[in-house]
C-alpha positions as CSV (number, residue, x, y, z in Angstrom):
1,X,-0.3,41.2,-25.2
2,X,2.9,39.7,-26.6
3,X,4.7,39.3,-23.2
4,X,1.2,37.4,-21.8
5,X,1.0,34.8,-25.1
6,X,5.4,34.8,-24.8
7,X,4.5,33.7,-20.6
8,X,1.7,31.1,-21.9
9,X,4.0,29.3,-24.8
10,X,7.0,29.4,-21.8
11,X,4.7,27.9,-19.5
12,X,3.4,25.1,-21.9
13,X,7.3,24.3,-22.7
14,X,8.3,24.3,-19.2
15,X,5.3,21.6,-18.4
16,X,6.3,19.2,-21.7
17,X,9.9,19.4,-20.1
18,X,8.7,18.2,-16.7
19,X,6.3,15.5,-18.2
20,X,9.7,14.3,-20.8
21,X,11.5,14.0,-17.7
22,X,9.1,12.3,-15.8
23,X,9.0,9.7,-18.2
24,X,13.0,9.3,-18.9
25,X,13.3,9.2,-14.9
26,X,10.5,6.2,-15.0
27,X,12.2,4.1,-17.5
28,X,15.7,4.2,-16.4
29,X,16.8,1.6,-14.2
30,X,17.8,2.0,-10.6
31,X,20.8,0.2,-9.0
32,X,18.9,-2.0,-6.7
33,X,20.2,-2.9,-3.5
34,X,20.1,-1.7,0.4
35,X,18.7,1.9,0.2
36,X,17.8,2.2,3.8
37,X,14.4,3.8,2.9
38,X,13.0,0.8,4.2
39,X,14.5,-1.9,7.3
40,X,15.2,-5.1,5.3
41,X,15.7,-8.0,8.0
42,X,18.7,-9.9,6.9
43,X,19.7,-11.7,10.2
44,X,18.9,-15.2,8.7
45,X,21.8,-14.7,6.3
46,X,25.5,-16.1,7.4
47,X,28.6,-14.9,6.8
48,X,31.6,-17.2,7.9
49,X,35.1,-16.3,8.6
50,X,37.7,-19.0,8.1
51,X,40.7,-18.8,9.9
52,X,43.7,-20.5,11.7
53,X,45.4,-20.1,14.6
54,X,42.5,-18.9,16.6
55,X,44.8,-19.4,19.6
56,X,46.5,-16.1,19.3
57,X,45.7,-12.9,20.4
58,X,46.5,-10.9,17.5
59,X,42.8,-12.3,15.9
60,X,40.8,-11.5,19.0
61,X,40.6,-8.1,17.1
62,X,39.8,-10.0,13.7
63,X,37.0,-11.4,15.4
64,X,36.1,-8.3,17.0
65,X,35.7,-6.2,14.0
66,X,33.7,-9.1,12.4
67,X,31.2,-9.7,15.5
68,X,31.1,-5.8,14.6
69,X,30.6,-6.3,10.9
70,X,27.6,-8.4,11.8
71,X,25.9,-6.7,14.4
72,X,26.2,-3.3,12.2
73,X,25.1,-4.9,8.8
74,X,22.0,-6.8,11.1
75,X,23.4,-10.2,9.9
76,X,25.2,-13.4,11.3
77,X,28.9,-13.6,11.5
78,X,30.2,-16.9,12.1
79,X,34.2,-17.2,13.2
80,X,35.5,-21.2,12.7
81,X,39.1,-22.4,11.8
82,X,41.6,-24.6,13.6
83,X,43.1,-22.7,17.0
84,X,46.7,-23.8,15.4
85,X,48.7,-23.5,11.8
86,X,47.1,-26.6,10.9
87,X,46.3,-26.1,7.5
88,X,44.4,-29.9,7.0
89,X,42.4,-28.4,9.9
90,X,41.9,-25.0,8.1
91,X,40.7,-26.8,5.1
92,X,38.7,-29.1,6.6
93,X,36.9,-26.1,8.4
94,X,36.9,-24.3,5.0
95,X,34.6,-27.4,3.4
96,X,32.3,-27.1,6.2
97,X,31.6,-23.6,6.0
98,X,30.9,-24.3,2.1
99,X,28.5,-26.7,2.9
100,X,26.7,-23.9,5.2
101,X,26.1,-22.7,2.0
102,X,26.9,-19.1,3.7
103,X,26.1,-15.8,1.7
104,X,29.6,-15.3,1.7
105,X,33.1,-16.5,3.2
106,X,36.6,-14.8,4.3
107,X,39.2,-16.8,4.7
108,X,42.7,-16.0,5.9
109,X,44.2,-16.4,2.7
110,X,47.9,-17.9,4.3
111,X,49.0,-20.7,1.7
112,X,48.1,-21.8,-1.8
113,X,46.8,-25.0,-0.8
114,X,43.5,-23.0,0.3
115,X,43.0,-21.9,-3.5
116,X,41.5,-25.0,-4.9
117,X,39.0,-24.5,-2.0
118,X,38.4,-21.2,-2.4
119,X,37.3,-22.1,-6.0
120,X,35.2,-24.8,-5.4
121,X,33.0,-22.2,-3.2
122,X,33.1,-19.6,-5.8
123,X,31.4,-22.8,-8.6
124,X,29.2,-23.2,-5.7
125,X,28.0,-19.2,-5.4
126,X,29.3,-18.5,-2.9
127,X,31.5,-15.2,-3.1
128,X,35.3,-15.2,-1.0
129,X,37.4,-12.6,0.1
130,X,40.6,-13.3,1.2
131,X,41.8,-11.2,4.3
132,X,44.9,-10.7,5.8
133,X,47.1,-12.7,3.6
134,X,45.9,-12.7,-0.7
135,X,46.0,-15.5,-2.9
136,X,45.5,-13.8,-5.6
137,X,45.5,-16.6,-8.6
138,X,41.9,-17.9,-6.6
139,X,38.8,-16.9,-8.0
140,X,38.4,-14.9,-4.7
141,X,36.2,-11.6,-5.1
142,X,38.8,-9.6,-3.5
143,X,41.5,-9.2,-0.7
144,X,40.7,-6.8,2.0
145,X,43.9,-6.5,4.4
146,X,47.4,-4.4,4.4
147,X,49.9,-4.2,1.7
148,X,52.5,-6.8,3.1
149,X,55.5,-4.9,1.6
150,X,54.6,-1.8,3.4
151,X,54.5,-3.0,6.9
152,X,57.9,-4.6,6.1
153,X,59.2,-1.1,5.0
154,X,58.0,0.8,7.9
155,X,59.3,-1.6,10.0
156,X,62.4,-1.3,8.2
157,X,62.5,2.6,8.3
158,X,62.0,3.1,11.8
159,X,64.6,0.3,13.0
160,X,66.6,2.2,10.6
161,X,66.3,5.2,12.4
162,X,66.8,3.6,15.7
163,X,70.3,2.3,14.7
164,X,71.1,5.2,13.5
165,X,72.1,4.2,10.1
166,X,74.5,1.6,11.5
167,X,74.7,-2.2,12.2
168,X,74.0,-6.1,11.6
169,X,70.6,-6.9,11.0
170,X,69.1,-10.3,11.7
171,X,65.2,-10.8,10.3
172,X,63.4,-13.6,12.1
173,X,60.4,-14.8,9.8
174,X,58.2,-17.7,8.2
175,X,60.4,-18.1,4.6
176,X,58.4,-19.6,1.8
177,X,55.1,-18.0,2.9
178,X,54.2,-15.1,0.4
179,X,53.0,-12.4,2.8
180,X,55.9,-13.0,4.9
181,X,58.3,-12.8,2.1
182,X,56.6,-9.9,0.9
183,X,57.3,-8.2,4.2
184,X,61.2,-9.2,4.8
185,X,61.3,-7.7,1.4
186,X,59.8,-4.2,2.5
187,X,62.5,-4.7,5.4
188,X,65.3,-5.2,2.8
189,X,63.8,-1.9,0.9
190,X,64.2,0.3,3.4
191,X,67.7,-1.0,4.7
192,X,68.9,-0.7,1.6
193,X,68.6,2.9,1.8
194,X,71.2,2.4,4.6
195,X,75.2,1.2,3.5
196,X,75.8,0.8,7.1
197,X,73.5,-1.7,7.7
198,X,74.1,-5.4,6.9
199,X,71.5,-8.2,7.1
200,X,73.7,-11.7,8.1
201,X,70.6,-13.9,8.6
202,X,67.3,-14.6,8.4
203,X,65.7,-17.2,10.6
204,X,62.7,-19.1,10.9
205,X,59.9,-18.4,13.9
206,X,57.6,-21.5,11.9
207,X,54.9,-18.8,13.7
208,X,55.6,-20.5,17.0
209,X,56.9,-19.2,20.0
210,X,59.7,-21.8,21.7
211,X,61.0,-22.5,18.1
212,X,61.2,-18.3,17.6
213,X,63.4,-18.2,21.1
214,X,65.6,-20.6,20.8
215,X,66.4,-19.4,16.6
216,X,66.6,-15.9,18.5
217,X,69.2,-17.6,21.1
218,X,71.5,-19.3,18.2
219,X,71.4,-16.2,16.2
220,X,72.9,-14.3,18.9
221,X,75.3,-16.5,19.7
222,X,76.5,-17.2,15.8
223,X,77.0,-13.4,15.2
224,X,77.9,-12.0,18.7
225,X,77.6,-8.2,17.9
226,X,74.2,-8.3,16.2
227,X,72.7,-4.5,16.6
228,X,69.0,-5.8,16.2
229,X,66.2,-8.1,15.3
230,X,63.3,-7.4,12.6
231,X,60.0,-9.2,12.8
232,X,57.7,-10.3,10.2
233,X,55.2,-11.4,12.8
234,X,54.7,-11.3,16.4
235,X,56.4,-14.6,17.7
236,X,59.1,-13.6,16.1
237,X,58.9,-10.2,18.4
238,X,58.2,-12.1,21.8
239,X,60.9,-14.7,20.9
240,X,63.2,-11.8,20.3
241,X,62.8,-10.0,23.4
242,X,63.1,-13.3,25.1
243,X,66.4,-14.3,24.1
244,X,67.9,-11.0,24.6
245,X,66.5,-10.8,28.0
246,X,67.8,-14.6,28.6
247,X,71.2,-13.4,27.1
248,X,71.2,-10.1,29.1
249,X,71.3,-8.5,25.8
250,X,68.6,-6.2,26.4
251,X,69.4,-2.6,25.4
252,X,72.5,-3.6,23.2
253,X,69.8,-5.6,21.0
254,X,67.2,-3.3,19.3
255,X,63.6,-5.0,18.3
256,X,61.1,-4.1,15.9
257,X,58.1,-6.5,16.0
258,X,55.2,-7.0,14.1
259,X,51.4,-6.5,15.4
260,X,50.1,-5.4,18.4
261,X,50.2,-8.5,21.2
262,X,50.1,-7.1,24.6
263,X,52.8,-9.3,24.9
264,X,54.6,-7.5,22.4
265,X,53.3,-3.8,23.9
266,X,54.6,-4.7,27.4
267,X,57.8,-5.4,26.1
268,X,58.0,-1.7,24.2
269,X,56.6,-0.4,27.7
270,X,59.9,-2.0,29.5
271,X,62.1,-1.2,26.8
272,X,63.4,-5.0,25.8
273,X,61.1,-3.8,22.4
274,X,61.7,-0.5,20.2
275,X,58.6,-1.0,18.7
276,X,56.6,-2.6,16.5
277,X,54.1,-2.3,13.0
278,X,50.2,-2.6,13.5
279,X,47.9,-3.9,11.1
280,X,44.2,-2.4,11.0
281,X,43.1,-5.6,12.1
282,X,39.3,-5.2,13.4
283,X,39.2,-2.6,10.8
284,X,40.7,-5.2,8.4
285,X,37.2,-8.0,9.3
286,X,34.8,-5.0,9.5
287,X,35.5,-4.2,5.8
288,X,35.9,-8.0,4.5
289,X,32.3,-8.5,5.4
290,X,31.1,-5.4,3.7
291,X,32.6,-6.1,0.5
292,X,30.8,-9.5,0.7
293,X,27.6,-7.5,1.9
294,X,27.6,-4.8,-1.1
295,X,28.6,-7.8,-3.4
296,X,25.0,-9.3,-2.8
297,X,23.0,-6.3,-1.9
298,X,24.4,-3.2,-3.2
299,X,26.1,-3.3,-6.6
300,X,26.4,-0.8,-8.6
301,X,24.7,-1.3,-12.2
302,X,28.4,-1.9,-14.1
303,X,26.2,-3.4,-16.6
304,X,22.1,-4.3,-16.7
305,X,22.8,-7.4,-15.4
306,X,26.2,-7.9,-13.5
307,X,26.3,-11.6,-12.2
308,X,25.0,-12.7,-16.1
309,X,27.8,-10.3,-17.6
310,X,30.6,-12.2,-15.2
311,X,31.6,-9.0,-13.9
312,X,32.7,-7.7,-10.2
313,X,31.1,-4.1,-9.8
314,X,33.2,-3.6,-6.5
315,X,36.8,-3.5,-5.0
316,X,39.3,-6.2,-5.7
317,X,41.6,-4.6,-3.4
318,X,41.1,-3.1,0.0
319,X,44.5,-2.2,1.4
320,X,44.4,-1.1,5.4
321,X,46.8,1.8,6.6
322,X,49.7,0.3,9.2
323,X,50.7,2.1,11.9
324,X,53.9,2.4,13.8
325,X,54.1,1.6,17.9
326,X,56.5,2.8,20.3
327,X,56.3,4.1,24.0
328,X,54.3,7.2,23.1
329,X,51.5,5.4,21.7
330,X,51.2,2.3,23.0
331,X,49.1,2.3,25.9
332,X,46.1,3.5,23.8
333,X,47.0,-0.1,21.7
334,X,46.9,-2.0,24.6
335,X,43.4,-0.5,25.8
336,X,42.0,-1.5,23.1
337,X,43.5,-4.7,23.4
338,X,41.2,-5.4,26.7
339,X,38.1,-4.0,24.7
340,X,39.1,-7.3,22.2
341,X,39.0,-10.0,24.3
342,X,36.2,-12.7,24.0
């Protein structure tokens, strides 16, 4: 008789417990956003990367993986920017994609004069990530890209490795630009490691290729047993290899580039390049746009009410791996290289 009245009072506790947390399930708030229990059709809603030199083939995977970022997200994706380092053009193109009022921008975040831009789109709601390059003292959201130092210092480690520990060093580079800076200084890092390698100069690419040549050329001829060439970009890579090739340099000279340019890849293949340091580029789009996606649809609930409490419930910083290409590896880069093309 106990055990049955024991079971009953049990029962009655375990079915006040259920109803208590019912209730306490009821009232607590949910994070709203995208919970894929139901299709939400969000194609009218524009997303806008802002770019530059649009002319190169290094962003053919930029806009790949943002075309990709759309497509999977079921919104637009809208690529615009000057095809050349123009940045009155890139600004210019900048304003107009504010005036889109977009649900979001990215912009290649290359030079400080972009910053006053960025914050005039921020007053106007719309959110910004910077990609590729950070400019950090913006109101941008966040900066989705790699970690500029670290692609120098790979670069650095495996010429390093190439030379054996031994030889004059010339970096070719854009000075004055912070993510370029930011990579000879990785370079520097890992040579230092080295106290029989020297670096005797560093000259300036101004990102195009004839001026990259022909600062290759008078490098080569100022310091006459230069062991190698580091890149903080790819014309800096191609103008390399050119010059050497011009000067029938080509094996005494080692080359380590930056980014994956079939140009650049088909010079590793014939040997003029020892390799070179790629970004996660598509990768690098593909995640801009869903920090700009999850920033309007899928926040977490930081606080009850997260745009009136001035707070950013995601990343500020996505950093992309890098990745090191030689001859053993290259041919699946430049495969994918095809799969970019417009």
């Amino acid at each position: 008789m106990k055990s049955t009245r024991s079971s009953k009072i049990a029962l009655v506790f375990l079915l006040v417990f259920v109803v208590l947390l019912s209730a306490c399930q009821t009232q607590t708030a949910a994070p709203t956003g995208d919970t894929g229990a139901e299709a939400v059709d969000r194609s009218q809603d524009e997303y806008i990367y802002v770019s530059s030199m649009g002319n190169l083939e290094f962003f053919n995977a930029h806009k790949y993986g943002w075309a990709w970022a759309g497509e999977t997200l079921g919104v637009t994706a809208t690529y615009v920017g000057p095809a050349e380092y123009d940045m009155t053009a890139m600004v210019a193109a900048f304003d107009q994609a504010i005036a889109m009022q977009p649900k979001g921008i990215a912009v290649f975040g290359v030079e400080p004069i972009l910053e006053p831009t960025i914050n005039k789109a921020v007053e106007a709601g719309i959110p910004v990530v910077t990609i590729l390059g950070d400019l950090p003292d913006s109101d941008r959201l966040a900066f989705v890209g790699s970690y500029q130092y670290d692609l120098g210092f790979i670069g650095g480690q495996n010429l390093a490795e190439a030379l054996g520990g031994q030889g004059k060093i010339a970096i070719l580079s854009i000075p004055g630009v912070g993510m370029f800076d930011d990579r000879e200084d990785g370079y520097r890092a890992a040579f230092e490691m080295y106290p029989g390698i020297e670096v005797v100069q560093v000259g300036d690419t101004g990102a195009d290729t004839v001026s990259a040549i022909n600062t290759a050329k008078d490098i080569l001829q100022r310091v006459p047993d230069l062991a190698a060439f580091a890149c903080t970009d790819s014309t800096g890579g191609i103008g390399a290899a050119t010059a050497v090739e011009e000067l029938n340099r080509v094996g005494d000279v080692k080359i380590v580039s930056m980014d994956r340019n079939s140009d650049v890849l088909e010079k590793i293949r014939t040997g003029v390049v020892t390799g070179t340091v790629a970004q996660n580029d598509a990768a690098m789009a593909f995640w801009a746009l869903q920090v700009l996606y999850n920033y309007n649809y899928n926040q977490a609930p930081l606080t009850t009410d997260n745009e009136a409490a001035g707070v950013n419930a995601g990343p500020s910083l996505v950093f992309m791996a890098a990745n090191y290409v030689d001859e053993s590896n290259l041919e699946y880069f430049l495969s994918a290289n095809s799969i970019y093309e417009p």
